[in-house]
ZADRENZA-961776 format. One record per residue (C-alpha): y, x negated, z negated; residue number from 1. Coordinates in Angstrom, 2 decimals, padded with zeros to 5 digits. Layout:
BEGIN
Y  X  Z  NUM
...
//
This chain:
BEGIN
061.13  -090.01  -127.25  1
059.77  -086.52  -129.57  2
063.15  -086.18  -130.13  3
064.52  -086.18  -126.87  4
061.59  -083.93  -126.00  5
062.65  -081.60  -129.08  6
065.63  -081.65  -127.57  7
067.38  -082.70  -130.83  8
069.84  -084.65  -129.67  9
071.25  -085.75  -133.90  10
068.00  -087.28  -134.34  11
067.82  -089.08  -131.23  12
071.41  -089.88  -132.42  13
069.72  -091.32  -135.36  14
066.67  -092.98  -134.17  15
068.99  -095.05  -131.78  16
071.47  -096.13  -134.44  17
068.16  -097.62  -136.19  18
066.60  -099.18  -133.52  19
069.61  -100.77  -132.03  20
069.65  -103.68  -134.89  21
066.23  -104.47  -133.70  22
066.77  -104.86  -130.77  23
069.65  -106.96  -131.14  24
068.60  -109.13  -133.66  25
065.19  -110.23  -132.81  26
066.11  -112.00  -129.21  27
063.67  -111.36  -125.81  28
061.06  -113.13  -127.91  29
060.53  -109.09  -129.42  30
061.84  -107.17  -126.73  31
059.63  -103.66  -126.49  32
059.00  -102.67  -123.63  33
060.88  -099.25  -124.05  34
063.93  -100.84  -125.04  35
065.71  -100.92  -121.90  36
064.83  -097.29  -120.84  37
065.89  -096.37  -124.45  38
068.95  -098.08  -124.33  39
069.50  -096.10  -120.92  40
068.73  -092.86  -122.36  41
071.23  -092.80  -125.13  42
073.89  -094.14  -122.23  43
073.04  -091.00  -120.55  44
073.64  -089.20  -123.58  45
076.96  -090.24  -123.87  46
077.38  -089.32  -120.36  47
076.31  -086.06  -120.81  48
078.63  -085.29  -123.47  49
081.63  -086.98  -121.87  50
082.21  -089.60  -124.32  51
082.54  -091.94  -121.73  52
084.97  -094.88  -124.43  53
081.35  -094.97  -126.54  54
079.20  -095.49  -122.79  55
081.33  -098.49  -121.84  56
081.24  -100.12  -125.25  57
077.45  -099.67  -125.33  58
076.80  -100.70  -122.12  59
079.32  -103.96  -122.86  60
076.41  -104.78  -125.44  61
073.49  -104.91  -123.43  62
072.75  -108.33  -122.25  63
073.56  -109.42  -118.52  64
069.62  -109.54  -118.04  65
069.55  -106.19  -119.04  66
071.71  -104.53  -116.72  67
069.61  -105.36  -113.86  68
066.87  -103.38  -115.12  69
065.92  -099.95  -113.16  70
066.91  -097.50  -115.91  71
070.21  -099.04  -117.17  72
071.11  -099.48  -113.33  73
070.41  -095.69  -112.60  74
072.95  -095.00  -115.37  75
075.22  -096.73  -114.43  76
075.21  -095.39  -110.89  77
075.36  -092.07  -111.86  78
078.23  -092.94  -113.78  79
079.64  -094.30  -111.16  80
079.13  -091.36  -109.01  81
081.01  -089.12  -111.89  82
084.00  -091.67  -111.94  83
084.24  -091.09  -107.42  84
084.05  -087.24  -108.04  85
080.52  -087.33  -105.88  86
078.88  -084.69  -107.26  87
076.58  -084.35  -104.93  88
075.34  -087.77  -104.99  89
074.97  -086.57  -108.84  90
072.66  -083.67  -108.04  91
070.68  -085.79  -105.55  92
070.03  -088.48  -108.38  93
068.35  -085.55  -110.44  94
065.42  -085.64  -107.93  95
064.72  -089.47  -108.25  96
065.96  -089.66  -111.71  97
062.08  -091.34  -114.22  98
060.19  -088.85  -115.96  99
062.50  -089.48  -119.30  100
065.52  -089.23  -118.33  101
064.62  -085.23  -117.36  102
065.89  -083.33  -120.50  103
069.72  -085.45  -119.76  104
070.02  -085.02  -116.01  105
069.54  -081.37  -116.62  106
072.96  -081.26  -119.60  107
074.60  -083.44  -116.27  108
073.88  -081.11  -113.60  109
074.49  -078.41  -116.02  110
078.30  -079.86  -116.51  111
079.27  -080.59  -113.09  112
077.92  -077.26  -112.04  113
081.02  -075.57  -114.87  114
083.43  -078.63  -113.43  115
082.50  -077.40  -109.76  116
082.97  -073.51  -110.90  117
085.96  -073.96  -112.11  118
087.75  -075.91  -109.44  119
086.28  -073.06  -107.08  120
087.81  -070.58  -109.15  121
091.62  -072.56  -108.84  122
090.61  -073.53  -105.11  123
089.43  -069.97  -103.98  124
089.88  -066.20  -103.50  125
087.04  -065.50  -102.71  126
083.55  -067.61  -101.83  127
080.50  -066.44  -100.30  128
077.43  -066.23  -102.29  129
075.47  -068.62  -100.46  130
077.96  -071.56  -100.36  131
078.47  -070.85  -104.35  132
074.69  -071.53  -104.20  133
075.59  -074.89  -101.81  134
078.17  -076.01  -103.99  135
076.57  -075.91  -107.62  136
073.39  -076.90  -106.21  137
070.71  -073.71  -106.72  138
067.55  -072.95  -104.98  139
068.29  -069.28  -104.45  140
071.38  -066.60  -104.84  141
069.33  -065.04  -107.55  142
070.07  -068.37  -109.46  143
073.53  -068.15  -108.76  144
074.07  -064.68  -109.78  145
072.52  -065.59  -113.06  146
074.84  -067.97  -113.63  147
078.18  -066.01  -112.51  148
076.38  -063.64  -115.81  149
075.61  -066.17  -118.44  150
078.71  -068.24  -117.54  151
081.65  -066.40  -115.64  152
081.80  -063.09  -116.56  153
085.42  -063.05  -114.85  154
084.10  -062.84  -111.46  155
082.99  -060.37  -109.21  156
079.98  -059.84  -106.82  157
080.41  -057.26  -103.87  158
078.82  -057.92  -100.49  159
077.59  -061.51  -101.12  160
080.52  -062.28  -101.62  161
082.36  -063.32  -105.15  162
085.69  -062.47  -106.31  163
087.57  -064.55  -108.64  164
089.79  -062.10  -111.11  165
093.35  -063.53  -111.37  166
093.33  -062.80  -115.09  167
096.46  -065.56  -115.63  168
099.96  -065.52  -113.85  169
100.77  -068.87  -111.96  170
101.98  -071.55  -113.86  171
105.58  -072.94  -112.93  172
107.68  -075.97  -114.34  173
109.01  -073.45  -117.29  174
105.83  -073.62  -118.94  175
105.13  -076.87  -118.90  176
106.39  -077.93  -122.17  177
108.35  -081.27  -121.29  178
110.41  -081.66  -124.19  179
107.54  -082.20  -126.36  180
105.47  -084.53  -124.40  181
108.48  -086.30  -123.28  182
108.75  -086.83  -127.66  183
105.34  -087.10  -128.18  184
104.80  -090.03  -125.73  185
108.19  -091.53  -127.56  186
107.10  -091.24  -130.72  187
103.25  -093.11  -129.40  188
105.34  -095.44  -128.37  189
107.08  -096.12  -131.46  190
104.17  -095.96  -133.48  191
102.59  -098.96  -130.87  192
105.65  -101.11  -130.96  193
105.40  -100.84  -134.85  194
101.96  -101.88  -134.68  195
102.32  -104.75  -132.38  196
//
């Protein structure tokens, strides 16, 4: 818990990895009760940082009584949520989200607001300030503006309105390069066949 609220996310890292063989080999008889909400915490971790292969393998090691409790459950939702493309169901979460899990939602929201910026920068010409501020979910267009500084310093502001700068030709079938993800993917499957 210091660590998550030092926001050092190696040591939390670290404190997990040792507390995991406790609570693993000592049975409900010495369950603590942080050890669900724990257990949560580091699956929003992984969720945070996209490493969504570790998430499923830890969450295929908590216990079937586990999974019913409120914090794994949350997790799992918002996971869920991620998977549908609901971002918005996302940013809602953040409001009900328990007291520790505050430091994590924010590195979530934080991603899908990039994910959102970016497909609005493919999807769009042009967007008006306040449905930038609508879409990325921010109280005011202040907020928004000091995002499009810190983030995207490509785009540009003019009548609350922002511009995305083509700064990249179009891409066309010529530069996709086929060839050598057509041998690539042969030479995977070579490789698995040998292993098989």
């Amino acid at each position: 818990m210091l660590s998550v609220k030092m926001a050092d996310m190696i040591a939390f890292e670290c404190h997990v990895a040792q507390l995991k063989p406790y609570y693993t080999d000592t049975g409900s008889s010495g369950d603590s009760p942080l050890k669900y909400p724990v257990l949560a915490m580091n699956l929003l971790h992984l969720l945070v940082d996209n490493r969504l292969a570790e998430f499923h393998s830890e969450l295929e090691l908590i216990p079937d009584e586990g999974r019913s409790n409120d914090a794994i459950t949350f997790v799992v939702q918002l996971e869920q949520y991620l998977m549908e493309g609901s971002y918005s169901k996302v940013m809602a979460a953040k409001a009900n989200c328990p007291k520790q899990f505050t430091y994590f939602m924010e590195g979530l929201v934080n991603r899908i607001r990039d994910a959102v910026a970016e497909c609005s920068e493919v999807a769009y010409k042009s967007l008006s300030l306040s449905e930038a501020r609508r879409l990325m979910d921010f109280k005011s267009d202040q907020e928004v503006l000091d995002y499009i500084g810190e983030a995207e310093k490509t785009w540009v502001v003019k009548d609350s309105t922002i511009f995305f700068q083509d700064n990249e030709k179009p891409i066309g079938s010529q530069d996709i390069p086929s060839m050598r993800l057509i041998t690539e993917s042969l030479q995977y499957c070579v490789e698995l066949e040998r292993i098989v």
